[in-house]
C-alpha positions as CSV (number, residue, x, y, z in Angstrom):
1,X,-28.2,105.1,-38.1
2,X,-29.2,103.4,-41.5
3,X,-31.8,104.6,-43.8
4,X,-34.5,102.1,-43.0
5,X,-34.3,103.0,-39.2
6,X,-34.2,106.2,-40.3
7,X,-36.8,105.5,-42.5
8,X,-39.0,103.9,-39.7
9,X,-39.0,106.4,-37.0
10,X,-39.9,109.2,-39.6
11,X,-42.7,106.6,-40.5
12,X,-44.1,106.3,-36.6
13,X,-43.2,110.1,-35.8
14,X,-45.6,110.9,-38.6
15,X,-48.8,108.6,-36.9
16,X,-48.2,109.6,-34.2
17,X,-48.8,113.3,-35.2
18,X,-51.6,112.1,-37.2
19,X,-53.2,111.0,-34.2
20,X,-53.0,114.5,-32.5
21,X,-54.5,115.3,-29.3
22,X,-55.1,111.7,-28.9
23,X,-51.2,110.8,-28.8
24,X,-50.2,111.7,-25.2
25,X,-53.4,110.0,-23.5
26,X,-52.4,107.0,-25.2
27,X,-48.5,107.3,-24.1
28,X,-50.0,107.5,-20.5
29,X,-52.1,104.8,-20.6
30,X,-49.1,102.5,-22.0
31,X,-47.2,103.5,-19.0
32,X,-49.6,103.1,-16.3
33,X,-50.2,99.5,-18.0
34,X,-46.8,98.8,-17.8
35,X,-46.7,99.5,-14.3
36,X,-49.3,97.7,-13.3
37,X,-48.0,94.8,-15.1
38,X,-44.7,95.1,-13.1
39,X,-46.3,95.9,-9.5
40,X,-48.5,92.7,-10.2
41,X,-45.4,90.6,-11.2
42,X,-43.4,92.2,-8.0
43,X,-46.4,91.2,-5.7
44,X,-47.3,87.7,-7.2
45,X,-43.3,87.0,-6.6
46,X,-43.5,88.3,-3.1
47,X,-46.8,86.6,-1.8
48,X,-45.0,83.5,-3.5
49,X,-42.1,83.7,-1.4
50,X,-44.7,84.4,1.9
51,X,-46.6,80.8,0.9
52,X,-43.2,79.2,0.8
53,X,-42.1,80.4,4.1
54,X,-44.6,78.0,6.2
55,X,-42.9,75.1,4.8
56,X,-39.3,75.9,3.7
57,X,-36.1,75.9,6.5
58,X,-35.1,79.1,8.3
59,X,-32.2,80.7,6.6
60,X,-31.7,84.5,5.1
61,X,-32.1,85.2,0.9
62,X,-30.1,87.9,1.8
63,X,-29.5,91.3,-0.3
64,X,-32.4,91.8,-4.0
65,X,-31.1,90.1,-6.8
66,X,-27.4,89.4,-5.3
67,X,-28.9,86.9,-2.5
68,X,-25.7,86.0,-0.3
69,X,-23.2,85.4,-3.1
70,X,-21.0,87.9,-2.2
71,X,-20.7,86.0,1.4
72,X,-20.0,82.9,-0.4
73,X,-17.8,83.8,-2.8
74,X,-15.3,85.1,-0.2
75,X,-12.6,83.5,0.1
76,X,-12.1,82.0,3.9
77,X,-9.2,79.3,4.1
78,X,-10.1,76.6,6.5
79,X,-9.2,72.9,6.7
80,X,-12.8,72.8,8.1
81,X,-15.9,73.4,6.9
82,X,-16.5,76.9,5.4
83,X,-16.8,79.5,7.3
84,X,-20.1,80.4,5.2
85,X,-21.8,77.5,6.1
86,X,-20.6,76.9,9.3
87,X,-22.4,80.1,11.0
88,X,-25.5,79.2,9.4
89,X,-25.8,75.7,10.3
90,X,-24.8,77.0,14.2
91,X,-27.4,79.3,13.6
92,X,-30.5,77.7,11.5
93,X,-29.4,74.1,11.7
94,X,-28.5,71.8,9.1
95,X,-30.7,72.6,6.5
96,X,-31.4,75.9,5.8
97,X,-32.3,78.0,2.9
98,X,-30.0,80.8,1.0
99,X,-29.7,82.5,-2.4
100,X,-27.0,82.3,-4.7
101,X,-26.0,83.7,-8.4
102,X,-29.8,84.6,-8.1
103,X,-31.3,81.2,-7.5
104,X,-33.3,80.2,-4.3
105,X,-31.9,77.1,-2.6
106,X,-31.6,74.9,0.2
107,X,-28.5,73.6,1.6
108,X,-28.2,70.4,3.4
109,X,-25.4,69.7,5.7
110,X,-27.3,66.4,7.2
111,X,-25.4,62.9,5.9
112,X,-28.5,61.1,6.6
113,X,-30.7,63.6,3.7
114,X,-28.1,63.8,1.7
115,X,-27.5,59.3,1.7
116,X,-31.3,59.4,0.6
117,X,-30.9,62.6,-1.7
118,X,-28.5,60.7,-3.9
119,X,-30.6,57.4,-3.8
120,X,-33.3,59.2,-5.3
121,X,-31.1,60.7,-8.5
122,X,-33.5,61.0,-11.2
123,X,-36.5,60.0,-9.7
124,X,-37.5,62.5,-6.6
125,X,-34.3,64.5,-7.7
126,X,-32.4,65.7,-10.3
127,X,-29.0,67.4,-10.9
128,X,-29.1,70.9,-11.3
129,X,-25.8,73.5,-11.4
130,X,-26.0,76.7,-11.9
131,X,-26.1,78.6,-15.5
132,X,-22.5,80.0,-14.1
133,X,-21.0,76.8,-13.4
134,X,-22.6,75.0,-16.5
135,X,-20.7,77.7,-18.9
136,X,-17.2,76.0,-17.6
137,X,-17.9,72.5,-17.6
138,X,-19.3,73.5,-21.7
139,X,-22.5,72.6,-23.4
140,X,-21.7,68.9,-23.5
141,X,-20.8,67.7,-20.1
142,X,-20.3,64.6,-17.6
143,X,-23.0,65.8,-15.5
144,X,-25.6,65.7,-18.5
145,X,-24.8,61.9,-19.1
146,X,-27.1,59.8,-17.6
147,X,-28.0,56.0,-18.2
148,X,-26.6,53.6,-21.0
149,X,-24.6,56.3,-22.0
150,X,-22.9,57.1,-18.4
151,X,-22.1,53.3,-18.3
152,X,-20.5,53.4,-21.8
153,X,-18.5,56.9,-20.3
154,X,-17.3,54.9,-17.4
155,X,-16.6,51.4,-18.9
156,X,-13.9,53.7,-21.2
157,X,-12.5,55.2,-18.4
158,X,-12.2,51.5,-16.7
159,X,-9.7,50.7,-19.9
160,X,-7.6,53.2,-18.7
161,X,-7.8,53.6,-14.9
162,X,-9.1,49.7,-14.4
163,X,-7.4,48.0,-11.1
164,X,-5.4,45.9,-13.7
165,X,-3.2,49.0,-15.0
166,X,-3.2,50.9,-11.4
167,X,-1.6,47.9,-10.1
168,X,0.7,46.9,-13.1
169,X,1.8,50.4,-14.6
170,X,0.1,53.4,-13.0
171,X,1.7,52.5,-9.5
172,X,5.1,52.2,-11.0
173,X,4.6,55.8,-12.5
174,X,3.2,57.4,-9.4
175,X,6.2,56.2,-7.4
176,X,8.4,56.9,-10.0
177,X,7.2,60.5,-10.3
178,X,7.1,60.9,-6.1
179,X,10.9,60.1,-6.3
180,X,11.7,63.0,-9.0
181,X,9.4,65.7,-7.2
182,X,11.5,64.8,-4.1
183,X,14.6,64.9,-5.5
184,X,13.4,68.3,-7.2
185,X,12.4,69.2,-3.4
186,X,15.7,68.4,-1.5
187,X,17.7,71.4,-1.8
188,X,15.0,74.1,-2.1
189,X,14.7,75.7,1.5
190,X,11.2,75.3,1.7
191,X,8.0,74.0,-0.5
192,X,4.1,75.6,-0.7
193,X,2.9,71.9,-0.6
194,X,-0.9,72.3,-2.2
195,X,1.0,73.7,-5.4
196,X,3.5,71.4,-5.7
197,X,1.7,68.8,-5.3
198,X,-1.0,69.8,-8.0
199,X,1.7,69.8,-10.2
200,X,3.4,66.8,-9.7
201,X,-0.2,64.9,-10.2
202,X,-0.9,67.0,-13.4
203,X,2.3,65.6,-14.5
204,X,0.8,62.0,-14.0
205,X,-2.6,62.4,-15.1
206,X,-1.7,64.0,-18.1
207,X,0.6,61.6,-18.8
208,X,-1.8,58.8,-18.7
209,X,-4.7,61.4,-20.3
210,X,-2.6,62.3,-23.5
211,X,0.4,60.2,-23.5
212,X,3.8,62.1,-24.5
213,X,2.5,64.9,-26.0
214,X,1.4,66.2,-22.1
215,X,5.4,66.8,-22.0
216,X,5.4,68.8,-24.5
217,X,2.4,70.8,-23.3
218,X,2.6,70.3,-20.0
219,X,3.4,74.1,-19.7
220,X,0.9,75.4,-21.3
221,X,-1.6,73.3,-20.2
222,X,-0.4,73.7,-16.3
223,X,-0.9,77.3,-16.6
224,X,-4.3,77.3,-17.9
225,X,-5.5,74.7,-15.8
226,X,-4.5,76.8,-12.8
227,X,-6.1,79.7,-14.1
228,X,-9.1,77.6,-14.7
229,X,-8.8,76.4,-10.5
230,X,-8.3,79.8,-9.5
231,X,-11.6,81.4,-10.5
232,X,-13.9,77.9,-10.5
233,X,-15.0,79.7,-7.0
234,X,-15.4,83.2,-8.1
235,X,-18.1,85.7,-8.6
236,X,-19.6,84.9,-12.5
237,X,-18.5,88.2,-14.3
238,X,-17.2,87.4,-17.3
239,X,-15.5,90.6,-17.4
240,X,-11.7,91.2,-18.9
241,X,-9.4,91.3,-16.0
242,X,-11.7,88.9,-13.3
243,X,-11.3,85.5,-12.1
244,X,-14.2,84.2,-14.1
245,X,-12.5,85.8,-17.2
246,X,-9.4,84.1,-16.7
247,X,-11.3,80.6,-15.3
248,X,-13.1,80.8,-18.8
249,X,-10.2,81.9,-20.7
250,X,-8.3,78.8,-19.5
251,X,-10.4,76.1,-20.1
252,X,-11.2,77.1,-24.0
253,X,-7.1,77.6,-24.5
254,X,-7.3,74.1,-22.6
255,X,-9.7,72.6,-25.0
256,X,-8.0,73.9,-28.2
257,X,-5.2,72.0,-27.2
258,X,-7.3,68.6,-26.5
259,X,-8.7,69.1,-30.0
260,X,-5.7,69.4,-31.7
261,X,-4.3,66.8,-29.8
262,X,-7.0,64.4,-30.6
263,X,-7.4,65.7,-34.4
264,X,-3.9,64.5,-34.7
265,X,-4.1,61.2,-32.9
266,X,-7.2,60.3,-35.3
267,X,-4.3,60.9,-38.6
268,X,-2.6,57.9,-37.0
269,X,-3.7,54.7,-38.3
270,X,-2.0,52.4,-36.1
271,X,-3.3,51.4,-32.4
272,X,-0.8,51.8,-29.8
273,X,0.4,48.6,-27.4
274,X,-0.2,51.1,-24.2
275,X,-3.1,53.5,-24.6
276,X,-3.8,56.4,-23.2
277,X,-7.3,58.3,-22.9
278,X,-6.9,60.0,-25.9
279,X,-6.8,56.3,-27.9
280,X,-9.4,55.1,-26.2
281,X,-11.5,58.1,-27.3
282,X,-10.5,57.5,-30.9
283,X,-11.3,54.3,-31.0
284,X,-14.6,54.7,-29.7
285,X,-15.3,58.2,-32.5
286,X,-14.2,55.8,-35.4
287,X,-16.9,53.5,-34.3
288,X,-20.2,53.6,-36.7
289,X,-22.1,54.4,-33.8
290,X,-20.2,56.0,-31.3
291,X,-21.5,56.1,-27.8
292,X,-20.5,59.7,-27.4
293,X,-20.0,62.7,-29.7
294,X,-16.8,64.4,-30.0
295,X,-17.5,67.5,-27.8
296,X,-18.5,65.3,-25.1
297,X,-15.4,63.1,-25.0
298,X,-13.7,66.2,-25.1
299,X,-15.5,67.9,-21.4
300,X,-15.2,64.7,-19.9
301,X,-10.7,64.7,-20.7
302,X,-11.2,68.0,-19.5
303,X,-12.9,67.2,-16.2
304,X,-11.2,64.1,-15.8
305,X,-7.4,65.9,-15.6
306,X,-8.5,68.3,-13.6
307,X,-10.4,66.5,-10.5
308,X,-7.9,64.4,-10.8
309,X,-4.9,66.2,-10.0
310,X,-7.1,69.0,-7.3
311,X,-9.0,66.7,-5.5
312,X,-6.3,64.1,-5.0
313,X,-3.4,66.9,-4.1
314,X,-6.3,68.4,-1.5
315,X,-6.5,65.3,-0.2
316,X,-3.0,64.6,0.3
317,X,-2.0,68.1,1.7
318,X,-4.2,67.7,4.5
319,X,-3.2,64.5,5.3
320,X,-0.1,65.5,5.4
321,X,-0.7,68.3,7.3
322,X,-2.2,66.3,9.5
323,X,0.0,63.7,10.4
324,X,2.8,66.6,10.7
325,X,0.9,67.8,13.8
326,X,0.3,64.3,15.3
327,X,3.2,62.7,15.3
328,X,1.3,59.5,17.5
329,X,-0.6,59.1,14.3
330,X,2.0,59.0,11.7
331,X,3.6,56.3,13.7
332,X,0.8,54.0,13.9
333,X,0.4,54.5,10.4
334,X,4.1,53.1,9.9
335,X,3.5,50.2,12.0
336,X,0.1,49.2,10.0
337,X,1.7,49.6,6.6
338,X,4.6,47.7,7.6
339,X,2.5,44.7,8.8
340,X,1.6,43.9,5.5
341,X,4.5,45.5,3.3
342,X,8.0,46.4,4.2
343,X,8.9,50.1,4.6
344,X,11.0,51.7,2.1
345,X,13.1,54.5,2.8
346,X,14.7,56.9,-0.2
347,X,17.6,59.1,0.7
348,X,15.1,61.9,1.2
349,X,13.6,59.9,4.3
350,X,10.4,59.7,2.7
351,X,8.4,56.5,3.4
352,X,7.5,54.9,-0.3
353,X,5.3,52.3,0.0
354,X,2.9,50.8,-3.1
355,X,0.6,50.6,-0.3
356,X,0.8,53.8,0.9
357,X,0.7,55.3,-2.7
C-alpha cells in the first residue's frame, strides 16, 4: 500500500471515531439501504419477466445467470439440425424463447418469420450478436457496415470475386488445386474429408485473398485459423488453456500477419496486372477519401478467408457424404452434368467438371 492510501484510510478511520456512538447506527443503516436497493432491483427484474410471460413463446431461461448455455455450447455432431434446438422446437414449437451468454432471446426456426425478419433489417429489426461473438469478429466489423458503405464493401469484393474472374481465372485454379489434393490423396489409406477439405480451400482463398505471400504463410495462418474454427462455438472464458483463449489467440496472430502483409503491399508503388484482395484494399486506403478505414478492411479479409473456406468445405462434405450413401442420386447427377458438359475423368476417377466445380 502507498502512502496516500495509507494516508486516506488513517484519514476516514479517524471521522469515523470522531463520530463515536453515532458510527455503527450509521454502518447499519448503509446496509439495510443497500439491501433494499438490491431486493427492489431483484423484484422489479422478476415482475418484469412475469409481464413478459403473457406475450412471449414457451421455452425454458434455464439455470440464474448461466441461462442454457452450457446445453448449447455442447458439442452434438449431427448432419441435422442440432440436437439443442431440435428437442425444443418438438417440444415448444418453432419459436420459442431461451437464454444464452446471459441474454434473453427468442429463437425462430419458422422460414416464413424468418423471410419477413430479414425484410425488415433495419427498420422493425436490427442485427445484434452477442458481446462474446463481437470480441472475435474485432471492433470494426462486416456486420457493423450498413448502407453506402456496405455497397462500397461489396462492389470491392465484386473486383475480385466478379462472375468475370470466377469464370476466366478462379475456375482454372479451383480445378487445378482439386487435381493436386487428389493426387496428394491417392496413396494415403484413408482421408478425414471435412479437414482436408478446409485446407485445400484455404489454399485457394488465400491465394486469391493475399496473392503469393499466402504460400509462404500458409502455415501459419492455417494453424491459427483452425484454432480460431475450433473455439468460434465455445463457452466465452477467455481463460489461458480454453477454446475461447485459443479462438482469440488465433485470430489477433491472424491479423498481425494481414497487417504486415498489407503494410508491405502499400511500400510497392506499382499496381499489379492480376490483383488480389489485398490490392484492391490498397488502392482503395490510398484514396483521399477512402470508403473504409484500415481496421475495417482488415476484419472483413479476415472474415472473408475464413467463411470462405468453412462454409464451402461444410457444404461439400455433406454433399459428398450424401451422394456416397445414394448411389441413385450420384448417377442422375452424372447424367444431368453431362447433358450440357462432357464428363471428365482424371486417373483418380474423380468426375472434374467446370460445371460441377
Amino acid at each position: 500500500m502507498d502512502l496516500q492510501s495509507a494516508s486516506m484510510l488513517q484519514s476516514i478511520h479517524g471521522r469515523i471515531s470522531n463520530m463515536g456512538p453515532l458510527a455503527p447506527p450509521l454502518v447499519v443503516v448503509g446496509a439495510t439501504l443497500m439491501c433494499i436497493w438490491l431486493a427492489h432491483y431483484f423484484l422489479k427484474k422478476i415482475n418484469h419477466r412475469r409481464r413478459l410471460q403473457a406475450v412471449l413463446p414457451p421455452g425454458s431461461m434455464g439455470l440464474p445467470l448461466l441461462g442454457e448455455t452450457l446445453e448449447f455450447f455442447a458439442r452434438s455432431p449431427s448432419m441435422d439440425l442440432l440436437p439443442f434446438f431440435k428437442r425444443r422446437m418438438e417440444r415448444f414449437g418453432p419459436i420459442f424463447k431461451t437464454n444464452l451468454v446471459g441474454k434473453d432471446l427468442i429463437v425462430s426456426l419458422d422460414p416464413d418469420i424468418n423471410h419477413y425478419v430479414l425484410q425488415q433489417e433495419e427498420k422493425a429489426f436490427h442485427i445484434w450478436f452477442p458481446e462474446s461473438f463481437m470480441r472475435l469478429l474485432g471492433e470494426e466489423n462486416i456486420a457493423k457496415v450498413y448502407g453506402s458503405l456496405h455497397k462500397n464493401t461489396r462492389n470491392m469484393i465484386r473486383r475480385v470475386f466478379g462472375p468475370e474472374n470466377l469464370r476466366l481465372v478462379l475456375l482454372h485454379d479451383m480445378q487445378g488445386a482439386v487435381e493436386k489434393t487428389l493426387s496428394s490423396w491417392h496413396d494415403s489409406g484413408s482421408v478425414e474429408l471435412k479437414p482436408a477439405l478446409s485446407s485445400m480451400i484455404f489454399g485457394i482463398a488465400a491465394k486469391w485473398m493475399i496473392g503469393h505471400e499466402a504460400s509462404v504463410l500458409s502455415g501459419d495462418l492455417w494453424k491459427n485459423f483452425d484454432a480460431f474454427n475450433q473455439g468460434l462455438l465455445s463457452f466465452p472464458l477467455y481463460i489461458p488453456g480454453t477454446a475461447f483463449y485459443r479462438c482469440m489467440q488465433g485470430r489477433n496472430n491472424v491479423m498481425k500477419t494481414l497487417k504486415q502483409v498489407l503494410d508491405e503491399r502499400r511500400k510497392k508503388a506499382e499496381t499489379p496486372e492480376r490483383m488480389d484482395f489485398i490490392d484492391v484494399i490498397v488502392s482503395e486506403l490510398n484514396k483521399e477519401n477512402p470508403a473504409l478505414s484500415e481496421n475495417l478492411a482488415l476484419n472483413v479479409l479476415f472474415l472473408m478467408i475464413f467463411a470462405s473456406f468453412e462454409t464451402t468445405s461444410s457444404g461439400l462434405t455433406a454433399a459428398l457424404k450424401f451422394l456416397s450413401d445414394n448411389p441413385r442420386a450420384l448417377q442422375e447427377l452424372e447424367v444431368s452434368v453431362y447433358e450440357h458438359q462432357p464428363i471428365v475423368y482424371t486417373k483418380f476417377g474423380f468426375l472434374i467438371s467446370p460445371r460441377i466445380i
